[in-house]
LUMVOVO-888198 format. One record per residue (C-alpha): x negated, y negated, z. Coordinates in steps of 0.25 Angstrom, whole numbers. Each point is the difference from the previous one (the first is absolute). Example, Ala and Ser with C-alpha at 12.3 -4.5 7.8 and 13.67 -1.06 7.14 Angstrom:
REM LUMVOVO-888198
<node><x>-49</x><y>18</y><z>31</z></node>
<node><x>-6</x><y>-14</y><z>-2</z></node>
This chain:
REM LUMVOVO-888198
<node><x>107</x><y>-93</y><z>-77</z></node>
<node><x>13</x><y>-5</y><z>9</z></node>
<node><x>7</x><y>-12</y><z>-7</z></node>
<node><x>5</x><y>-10</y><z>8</z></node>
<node><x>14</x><y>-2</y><z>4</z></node>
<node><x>0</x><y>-13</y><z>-8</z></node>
<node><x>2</x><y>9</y><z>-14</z></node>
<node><x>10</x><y>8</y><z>3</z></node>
<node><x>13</x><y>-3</y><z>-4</z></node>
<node><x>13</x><y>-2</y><z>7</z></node>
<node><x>7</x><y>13</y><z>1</z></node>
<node><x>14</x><y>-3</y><z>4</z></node>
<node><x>2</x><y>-7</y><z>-14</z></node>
<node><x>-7</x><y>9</y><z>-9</z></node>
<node><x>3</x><y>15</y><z>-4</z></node>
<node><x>-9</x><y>9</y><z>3</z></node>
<node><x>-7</x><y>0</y><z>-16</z></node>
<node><x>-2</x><y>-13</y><z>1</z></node>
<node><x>-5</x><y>-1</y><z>12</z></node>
<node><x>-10</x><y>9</y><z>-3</z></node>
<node><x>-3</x><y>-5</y><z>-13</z></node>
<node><x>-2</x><y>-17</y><z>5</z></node>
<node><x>-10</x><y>8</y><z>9</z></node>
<node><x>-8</x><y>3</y><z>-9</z></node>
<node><x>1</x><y>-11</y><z>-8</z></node>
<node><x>-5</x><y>-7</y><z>12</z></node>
<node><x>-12</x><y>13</y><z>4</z></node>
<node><x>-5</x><y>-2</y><z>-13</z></node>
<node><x>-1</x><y>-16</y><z>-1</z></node>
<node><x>-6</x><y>0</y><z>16</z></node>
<node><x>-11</x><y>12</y><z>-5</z></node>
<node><x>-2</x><y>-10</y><z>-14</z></node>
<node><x>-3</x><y>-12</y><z>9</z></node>
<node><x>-12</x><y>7</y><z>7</z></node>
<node><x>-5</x><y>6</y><z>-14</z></node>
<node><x>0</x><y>-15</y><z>-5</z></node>
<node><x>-8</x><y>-6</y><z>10</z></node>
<node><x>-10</x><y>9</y><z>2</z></node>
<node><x>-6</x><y>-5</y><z>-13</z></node>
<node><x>-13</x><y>-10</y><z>-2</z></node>
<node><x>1</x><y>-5</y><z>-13</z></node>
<node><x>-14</x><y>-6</y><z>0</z></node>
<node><x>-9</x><y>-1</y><z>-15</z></node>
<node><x>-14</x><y>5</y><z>-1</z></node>
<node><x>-10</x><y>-8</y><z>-8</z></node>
<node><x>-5</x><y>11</y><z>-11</z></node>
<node><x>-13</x><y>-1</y><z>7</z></node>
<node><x>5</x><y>3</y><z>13</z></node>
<node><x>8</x><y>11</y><z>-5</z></node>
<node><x>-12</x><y>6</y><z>-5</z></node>
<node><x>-6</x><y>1</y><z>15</z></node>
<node><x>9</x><y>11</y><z>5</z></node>
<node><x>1</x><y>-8</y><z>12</z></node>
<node><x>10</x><y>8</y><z>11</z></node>
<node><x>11</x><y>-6</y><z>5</z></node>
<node><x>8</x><y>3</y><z>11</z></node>
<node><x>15</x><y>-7</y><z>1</z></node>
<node><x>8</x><y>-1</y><z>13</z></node>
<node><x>15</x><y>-4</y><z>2</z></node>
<node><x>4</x><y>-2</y><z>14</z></node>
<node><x>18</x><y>-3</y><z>2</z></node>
<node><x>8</x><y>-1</y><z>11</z></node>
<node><x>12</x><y>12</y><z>-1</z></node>
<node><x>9</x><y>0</y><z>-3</z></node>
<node><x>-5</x><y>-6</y><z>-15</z></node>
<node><x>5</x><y>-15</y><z>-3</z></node>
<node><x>7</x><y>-1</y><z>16</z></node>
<node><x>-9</x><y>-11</y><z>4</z></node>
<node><x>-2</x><y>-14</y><z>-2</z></node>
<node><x>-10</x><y>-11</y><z>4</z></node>
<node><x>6</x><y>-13</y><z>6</z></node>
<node><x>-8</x><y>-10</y><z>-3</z></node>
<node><x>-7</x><y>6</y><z>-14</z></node>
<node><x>1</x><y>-11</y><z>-8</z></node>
<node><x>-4</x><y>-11</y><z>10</z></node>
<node><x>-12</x><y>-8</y><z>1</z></node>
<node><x>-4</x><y>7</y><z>12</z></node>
<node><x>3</x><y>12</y><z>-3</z></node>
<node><x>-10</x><y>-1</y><z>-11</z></node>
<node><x>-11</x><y>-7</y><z>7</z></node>
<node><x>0</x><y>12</y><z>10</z></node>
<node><x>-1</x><y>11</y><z>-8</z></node>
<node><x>-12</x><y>-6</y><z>-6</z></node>
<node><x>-6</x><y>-4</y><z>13</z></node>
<node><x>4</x><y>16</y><z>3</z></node>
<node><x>-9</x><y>5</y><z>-11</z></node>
<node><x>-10</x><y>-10</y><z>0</z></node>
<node><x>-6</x><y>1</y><z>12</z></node>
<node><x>-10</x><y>10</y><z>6</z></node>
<node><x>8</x><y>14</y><z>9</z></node>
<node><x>-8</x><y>2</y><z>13</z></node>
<node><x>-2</x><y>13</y><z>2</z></node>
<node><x>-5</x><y>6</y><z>14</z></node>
<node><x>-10</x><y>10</y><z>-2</z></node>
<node><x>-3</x><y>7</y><z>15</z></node>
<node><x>-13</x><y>4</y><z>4</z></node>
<node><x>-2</x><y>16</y><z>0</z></node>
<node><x>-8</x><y>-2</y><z>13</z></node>
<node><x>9</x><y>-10</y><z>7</z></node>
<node><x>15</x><y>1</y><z>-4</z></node>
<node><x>2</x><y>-14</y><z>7</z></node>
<node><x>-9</x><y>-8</y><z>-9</z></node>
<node><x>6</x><y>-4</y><z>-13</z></node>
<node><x>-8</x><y>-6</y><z>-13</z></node>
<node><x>8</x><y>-11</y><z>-7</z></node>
<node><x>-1</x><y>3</y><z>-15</z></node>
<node><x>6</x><y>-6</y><z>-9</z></node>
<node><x>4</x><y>4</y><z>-15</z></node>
<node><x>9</x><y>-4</y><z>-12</z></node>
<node><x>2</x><y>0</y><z>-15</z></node>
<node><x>-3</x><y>-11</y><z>-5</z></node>
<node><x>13</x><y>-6</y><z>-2</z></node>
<node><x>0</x><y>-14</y><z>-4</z></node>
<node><x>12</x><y>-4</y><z>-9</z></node>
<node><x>16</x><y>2</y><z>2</z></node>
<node><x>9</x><y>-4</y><z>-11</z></node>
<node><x>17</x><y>2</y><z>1</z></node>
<node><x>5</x><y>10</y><z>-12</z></node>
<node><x>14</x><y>6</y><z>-3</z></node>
<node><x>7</x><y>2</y><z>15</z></node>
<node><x>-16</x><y>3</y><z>3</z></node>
<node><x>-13</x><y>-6</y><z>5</z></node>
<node><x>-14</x><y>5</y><z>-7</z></node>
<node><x>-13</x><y>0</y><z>7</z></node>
<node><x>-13</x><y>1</y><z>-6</z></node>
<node><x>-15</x><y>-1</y><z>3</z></node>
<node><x>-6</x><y>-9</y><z>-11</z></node>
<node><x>-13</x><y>-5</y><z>-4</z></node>
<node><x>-8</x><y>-1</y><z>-11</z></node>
<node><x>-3</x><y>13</y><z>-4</z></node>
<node><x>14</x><y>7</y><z>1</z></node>
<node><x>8</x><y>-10</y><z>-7</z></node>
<node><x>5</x><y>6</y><z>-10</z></node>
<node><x>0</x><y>16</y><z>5</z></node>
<node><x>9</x><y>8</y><z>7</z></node>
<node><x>-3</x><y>-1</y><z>14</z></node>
<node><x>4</x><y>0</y><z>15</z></node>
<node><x>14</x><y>-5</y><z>-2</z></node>
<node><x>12</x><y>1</y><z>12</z></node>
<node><x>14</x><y>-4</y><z>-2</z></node>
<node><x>11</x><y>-2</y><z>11</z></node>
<node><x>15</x><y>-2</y><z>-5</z></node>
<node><x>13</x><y>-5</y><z>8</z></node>
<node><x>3</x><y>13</y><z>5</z></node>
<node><x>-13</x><y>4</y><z>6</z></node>
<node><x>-5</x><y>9</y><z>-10</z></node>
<node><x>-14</x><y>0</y><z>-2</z></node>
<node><x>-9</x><y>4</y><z>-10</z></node>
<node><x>-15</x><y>0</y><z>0</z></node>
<node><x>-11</x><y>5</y><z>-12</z></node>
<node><x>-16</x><y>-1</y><z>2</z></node>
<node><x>-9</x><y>6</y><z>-5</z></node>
<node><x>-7</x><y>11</y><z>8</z></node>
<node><x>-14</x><y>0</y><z>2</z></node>
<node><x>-9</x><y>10</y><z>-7</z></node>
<node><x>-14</x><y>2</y><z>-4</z></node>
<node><x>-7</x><y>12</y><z>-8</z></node>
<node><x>-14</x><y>6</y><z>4</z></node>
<node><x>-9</x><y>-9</y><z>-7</z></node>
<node><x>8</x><y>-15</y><z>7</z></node>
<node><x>-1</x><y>5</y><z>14</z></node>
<node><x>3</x><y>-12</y><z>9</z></node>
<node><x>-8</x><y>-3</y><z>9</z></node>
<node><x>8</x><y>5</y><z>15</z></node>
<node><x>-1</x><y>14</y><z>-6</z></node>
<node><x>-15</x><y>0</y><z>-4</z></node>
<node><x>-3</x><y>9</y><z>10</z></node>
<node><x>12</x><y>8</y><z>1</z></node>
<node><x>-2</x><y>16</y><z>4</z></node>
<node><x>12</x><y>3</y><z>-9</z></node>
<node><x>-5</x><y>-8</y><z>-12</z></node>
<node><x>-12</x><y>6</y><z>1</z></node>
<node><x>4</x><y>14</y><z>0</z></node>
<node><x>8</x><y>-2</y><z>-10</z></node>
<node><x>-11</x><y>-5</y><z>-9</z></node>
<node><x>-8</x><y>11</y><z>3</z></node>
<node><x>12</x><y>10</y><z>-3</z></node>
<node><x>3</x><y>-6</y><z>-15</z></node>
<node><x>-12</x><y>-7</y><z>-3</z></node>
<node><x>-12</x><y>5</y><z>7</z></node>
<node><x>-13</x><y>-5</y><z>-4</z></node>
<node><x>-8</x><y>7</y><z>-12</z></node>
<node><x>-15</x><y>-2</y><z>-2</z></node>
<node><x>-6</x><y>-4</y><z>-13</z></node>
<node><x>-10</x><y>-5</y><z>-8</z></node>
<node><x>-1</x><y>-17</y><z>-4</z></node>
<node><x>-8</x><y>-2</y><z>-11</z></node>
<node><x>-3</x><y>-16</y><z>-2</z></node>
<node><x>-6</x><y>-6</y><z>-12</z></node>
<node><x>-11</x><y>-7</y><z>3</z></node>
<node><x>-12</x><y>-4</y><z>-8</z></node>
<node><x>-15</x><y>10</y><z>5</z></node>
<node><x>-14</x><y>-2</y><z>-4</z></node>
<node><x>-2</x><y>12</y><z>-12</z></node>
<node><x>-6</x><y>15</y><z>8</z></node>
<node><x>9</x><y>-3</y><z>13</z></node>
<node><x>9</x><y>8</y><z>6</z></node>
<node><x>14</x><y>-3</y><z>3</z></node>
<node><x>8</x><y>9</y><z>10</z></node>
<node><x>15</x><y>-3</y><z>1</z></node>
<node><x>6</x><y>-4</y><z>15</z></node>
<node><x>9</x><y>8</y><z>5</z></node>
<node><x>13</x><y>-6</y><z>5</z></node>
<node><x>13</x><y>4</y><z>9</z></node>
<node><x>14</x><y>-4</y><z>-4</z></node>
<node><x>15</x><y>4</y><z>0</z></node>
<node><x>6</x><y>7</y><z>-9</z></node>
<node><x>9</x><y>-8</y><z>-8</z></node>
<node><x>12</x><y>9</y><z>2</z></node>
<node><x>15</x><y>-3</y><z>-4</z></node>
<node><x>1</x><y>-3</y><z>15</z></node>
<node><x>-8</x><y>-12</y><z>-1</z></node>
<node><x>5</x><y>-3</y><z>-14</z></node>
<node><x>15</x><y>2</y><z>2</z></node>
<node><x>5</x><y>2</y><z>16</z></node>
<node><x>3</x><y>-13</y><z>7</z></node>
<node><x>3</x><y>0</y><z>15</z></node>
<node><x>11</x><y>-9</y><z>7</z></node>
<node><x>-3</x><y>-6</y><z>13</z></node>
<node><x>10</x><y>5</y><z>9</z></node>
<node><x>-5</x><y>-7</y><z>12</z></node>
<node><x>2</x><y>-13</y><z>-7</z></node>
<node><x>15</x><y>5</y><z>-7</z></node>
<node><x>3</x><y>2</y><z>14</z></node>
<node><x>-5</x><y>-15</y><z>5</z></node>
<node><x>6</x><y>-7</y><z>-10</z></node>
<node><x>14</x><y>7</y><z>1</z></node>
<node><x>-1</x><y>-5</y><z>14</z></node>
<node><x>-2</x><y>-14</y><z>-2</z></node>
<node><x>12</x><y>-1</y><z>-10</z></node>
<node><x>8</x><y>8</y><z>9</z></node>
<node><x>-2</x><y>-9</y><z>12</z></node>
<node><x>1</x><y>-13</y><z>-9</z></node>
<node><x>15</x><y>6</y><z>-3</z></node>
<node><x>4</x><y>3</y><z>13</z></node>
<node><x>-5</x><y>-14</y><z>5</z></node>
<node><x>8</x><y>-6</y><z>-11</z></node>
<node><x>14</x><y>9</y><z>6</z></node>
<node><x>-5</x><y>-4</y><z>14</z></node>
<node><x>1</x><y>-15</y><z>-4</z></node>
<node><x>13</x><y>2</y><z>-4</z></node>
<node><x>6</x><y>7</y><z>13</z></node>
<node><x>2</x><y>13</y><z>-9</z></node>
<node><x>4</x><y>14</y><z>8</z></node>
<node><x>-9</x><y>10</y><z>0</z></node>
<node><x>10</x><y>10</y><z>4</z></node>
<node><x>3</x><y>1</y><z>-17</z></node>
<node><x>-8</x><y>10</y><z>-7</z></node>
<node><x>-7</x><y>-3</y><z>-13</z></node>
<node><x>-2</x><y>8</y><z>-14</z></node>
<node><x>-15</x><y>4</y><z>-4</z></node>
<node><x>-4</x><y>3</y><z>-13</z></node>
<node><x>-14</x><y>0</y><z>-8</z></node>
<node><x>-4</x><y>1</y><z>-13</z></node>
<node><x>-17</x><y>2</y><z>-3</z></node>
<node><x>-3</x><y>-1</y><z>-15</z></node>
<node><x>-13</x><y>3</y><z>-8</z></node>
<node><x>-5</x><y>9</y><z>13</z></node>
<node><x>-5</x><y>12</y><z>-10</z></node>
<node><x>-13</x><y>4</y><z>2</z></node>
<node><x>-3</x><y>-7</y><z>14</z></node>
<node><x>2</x><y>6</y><z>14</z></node>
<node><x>2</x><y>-7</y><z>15</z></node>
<node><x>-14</x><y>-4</y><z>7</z></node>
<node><x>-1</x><y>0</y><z>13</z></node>
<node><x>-14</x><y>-3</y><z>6</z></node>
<node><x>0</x><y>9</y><z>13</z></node>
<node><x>-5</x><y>12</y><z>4</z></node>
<node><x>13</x><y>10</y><z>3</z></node>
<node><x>6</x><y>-5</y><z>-14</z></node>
<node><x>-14</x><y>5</y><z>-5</z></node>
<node><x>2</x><y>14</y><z>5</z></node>
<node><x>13</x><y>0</y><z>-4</z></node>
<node><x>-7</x><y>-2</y><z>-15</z></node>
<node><x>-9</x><y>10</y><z>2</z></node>
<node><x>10</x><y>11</y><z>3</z></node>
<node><x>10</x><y>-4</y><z>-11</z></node>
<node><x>-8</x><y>-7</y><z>-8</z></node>
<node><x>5</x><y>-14</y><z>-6</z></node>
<node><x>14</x><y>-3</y><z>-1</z></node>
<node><x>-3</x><y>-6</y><z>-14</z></node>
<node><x>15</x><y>-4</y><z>-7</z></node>
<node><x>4</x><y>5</y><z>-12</z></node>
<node><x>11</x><y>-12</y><z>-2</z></node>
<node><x>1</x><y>-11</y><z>-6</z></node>
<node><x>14</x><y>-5</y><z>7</z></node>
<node><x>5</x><y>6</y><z>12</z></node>
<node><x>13</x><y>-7</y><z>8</z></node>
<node><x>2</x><y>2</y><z>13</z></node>
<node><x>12</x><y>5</y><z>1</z></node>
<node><x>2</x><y>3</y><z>-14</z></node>
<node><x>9</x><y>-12</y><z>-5</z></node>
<node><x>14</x><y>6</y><z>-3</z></node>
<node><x>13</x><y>-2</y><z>6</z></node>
<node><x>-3</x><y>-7</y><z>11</z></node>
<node><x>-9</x><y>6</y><z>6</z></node>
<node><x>-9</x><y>-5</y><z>11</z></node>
<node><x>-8</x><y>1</y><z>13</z></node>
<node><x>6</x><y>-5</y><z>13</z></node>
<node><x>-10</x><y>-9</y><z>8</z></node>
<node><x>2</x><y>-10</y><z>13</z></node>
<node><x>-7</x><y>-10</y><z>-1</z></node>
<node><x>1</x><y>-3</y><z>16</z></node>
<node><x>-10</x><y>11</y><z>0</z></node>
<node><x>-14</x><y>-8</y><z>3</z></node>
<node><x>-9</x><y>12</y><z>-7</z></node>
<node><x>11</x><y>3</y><z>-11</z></node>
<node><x>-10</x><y>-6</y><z>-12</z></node>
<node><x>-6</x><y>14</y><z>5</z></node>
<node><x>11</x><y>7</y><z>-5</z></node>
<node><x>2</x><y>-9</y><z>-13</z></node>
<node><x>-15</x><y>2</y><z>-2</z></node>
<node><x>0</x><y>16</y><z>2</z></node>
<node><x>12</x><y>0</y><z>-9</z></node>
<node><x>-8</x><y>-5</y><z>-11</z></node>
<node><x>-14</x><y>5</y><z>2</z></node>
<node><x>8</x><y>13</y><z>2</z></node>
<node><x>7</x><y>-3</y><z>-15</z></node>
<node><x>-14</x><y>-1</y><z>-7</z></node>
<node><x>-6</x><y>12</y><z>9</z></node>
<node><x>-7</x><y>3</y><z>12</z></node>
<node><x>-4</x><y>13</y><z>7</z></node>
<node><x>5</x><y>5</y><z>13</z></node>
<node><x>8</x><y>-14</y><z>2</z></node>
<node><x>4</x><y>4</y><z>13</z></node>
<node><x>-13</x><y>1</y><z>8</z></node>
<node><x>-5</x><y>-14</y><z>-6</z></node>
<node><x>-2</x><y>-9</y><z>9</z></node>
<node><x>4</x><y>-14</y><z>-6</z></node>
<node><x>-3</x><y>-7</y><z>11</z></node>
<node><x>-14</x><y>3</y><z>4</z></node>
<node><x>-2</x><y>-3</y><z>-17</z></node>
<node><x>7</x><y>-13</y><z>0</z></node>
<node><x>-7</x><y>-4</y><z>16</z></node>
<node><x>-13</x><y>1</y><z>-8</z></node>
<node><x>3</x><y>-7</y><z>-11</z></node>
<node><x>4</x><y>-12</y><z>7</z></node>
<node><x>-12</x><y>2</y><z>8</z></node>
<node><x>-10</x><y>-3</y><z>-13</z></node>
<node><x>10</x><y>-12</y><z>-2</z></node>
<node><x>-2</x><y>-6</y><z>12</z></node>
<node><x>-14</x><y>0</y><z>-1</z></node>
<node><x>0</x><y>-6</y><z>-13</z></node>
<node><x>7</x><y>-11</y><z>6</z></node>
């Protein structure tokens, strides 16, 4: 990583030891400062923990680290708009494969609907009655424009398969891969006149494998939809506050409890791709992306208008795809947007 200009010291004063040394000082306490705030602190209920729900973490920051500041962050207006920001619905355009010209208005959010100021920070949060009291969606944006954002990804296993993937070519080959059906013989116990016979029925059903008791799937399509609704509501946010876009932002992502599970994707090239190298089932249970030491990050811009594309391929890269490069991101979330528009 290049430290800023800012952290070196002046070297007409100082001898050359010093100088070096005060530089150091300063590397280490500018690497510290990243390692600190990528860090969400948030409790599970023992009931909750006992879900092995996956989470994934993501920590957006203008470079260089701590350089920035919001004008107005601790005024009224300041906080009414970024809660009118994360309220309200993004309007996503979804083309028409046929007619490039036609556009579908669809719209989309997370469910945010309460905004409290913290510490040099502002925490928002989708509640209602039935997360109350459990870790859940949380975003937090601070006076220097760091950003951090957990969720909790969503997965299903073989016997919970919603109902968007109820016909899905690559579930159902899947299923008949690790749990094909087996015939049998049902025997019920009913109550028969003395001298009559009674012949057993013969059922199908899947076997109950360790694929359909233990493997769970993560929805990739919908990781990717969420991470660009929170990444347009940031950048809306930066927008309000005549932010320059020419400055480059530090990516990283943390995905806990992910051992076990593999990335979904309902579509018939990902399908192949499974076929050929089978499914890239993680053996992890934490993976950061890039590994949290030192400072180390990914560079993004966020002036980019497809760059939660590249935050998306980071992390489902992170947890484990195969072939990455010939997946077509687009066609999968088009599709996916396609089924919420017609739900709407």
């Amino acid at each position: 990583m290049q430290i800023p200009l800012s952290l070196v010291p002046d070297y007409k004063s100082e001898t050359a030891g010093y100088i070096i040394e005060k530089l150091n000082e300063k590397t280490i306490q500018y690497y510290d400062s990243i390692e600190q705030f990528c860090n969400f602190d948030l409790p599970q209920t023992k009931g909750q923990a006992e879900w092995n729900q996956t989470f994934l973490e993501l920590y957006i920051f203008p470079l260089p680290f701590d350089a920035f500041k919001f004008k107005e962050f601790y005024s009224s207006n300041f906080f009414k708009n970024t809660a009118y920001r994360f309220y309200q619905n993004i309007e996503v355009n979804l083309a028409d494969g046929k007619e490039p010209e036609i556009n579908k208005q669809v719209a989309i959010n997370l469910g945010f609907n309460s905004i409290y100021s913290s510490e040099r920070s502002l925490i928002i949060r989708p509640l209602n009655e039935h997360n109350l009291i459990y870790k859940s969606t949380t975003a937090e944006l601070f006076e220097n424009g760091n950003f951090k954002f957990l969720i909790p990804l969503m997965e299903f296993n073989a016997e919970n398969i919603p109902k968007k993937y109820s016909n899905s070519n690559t579930l159902n080959f899947l299923l008949d891969k690790y749990s094909p059906y087996e015939t049998y013989d049902e025997y019920r116990h009913y109550t028969y006149p003395r001298n009559q016979n009674f012949e057993p029925s013969k059922i199908s059903k899947r076997i109950s494998s360790d694929f359909v008791k233990h493997i769970k799937f993560i929805d990739g399509a919908e990781l990717i939809l969420r991470i660009l609704i929170i990444i347009s509501q940031f950048k809306s946010i930066l927008s309000d506050n005549d932010f320059n876009f020419q400055t480059k932002f530090g990516f990283r992502a943390k995905i806990t409890d992910c051992w076990r599970k593999f990335v979904f994707f309902d579509d018939d090239d990902y399908l192949e791709k499974i076929k050929l190298y089978n499914i890239p089932l993680s053996p992890k249970s934490s993976i950061e992306i890039p590994k949290f030491t030192r400072g180390d990050l990914y560079v993004i811009d966020l002036s980019d208008d497809h760059v939660f594309f590249l935050i998306s391929k980071f992390i489902l890269e992170g947890i484990g795809l195969p072939d990455s490069q010939d997946i077509n991101f687009g066609k999968i979330v088009t599709e996916a947007l396609d089924w919420i528009n017609k739900q709407q």
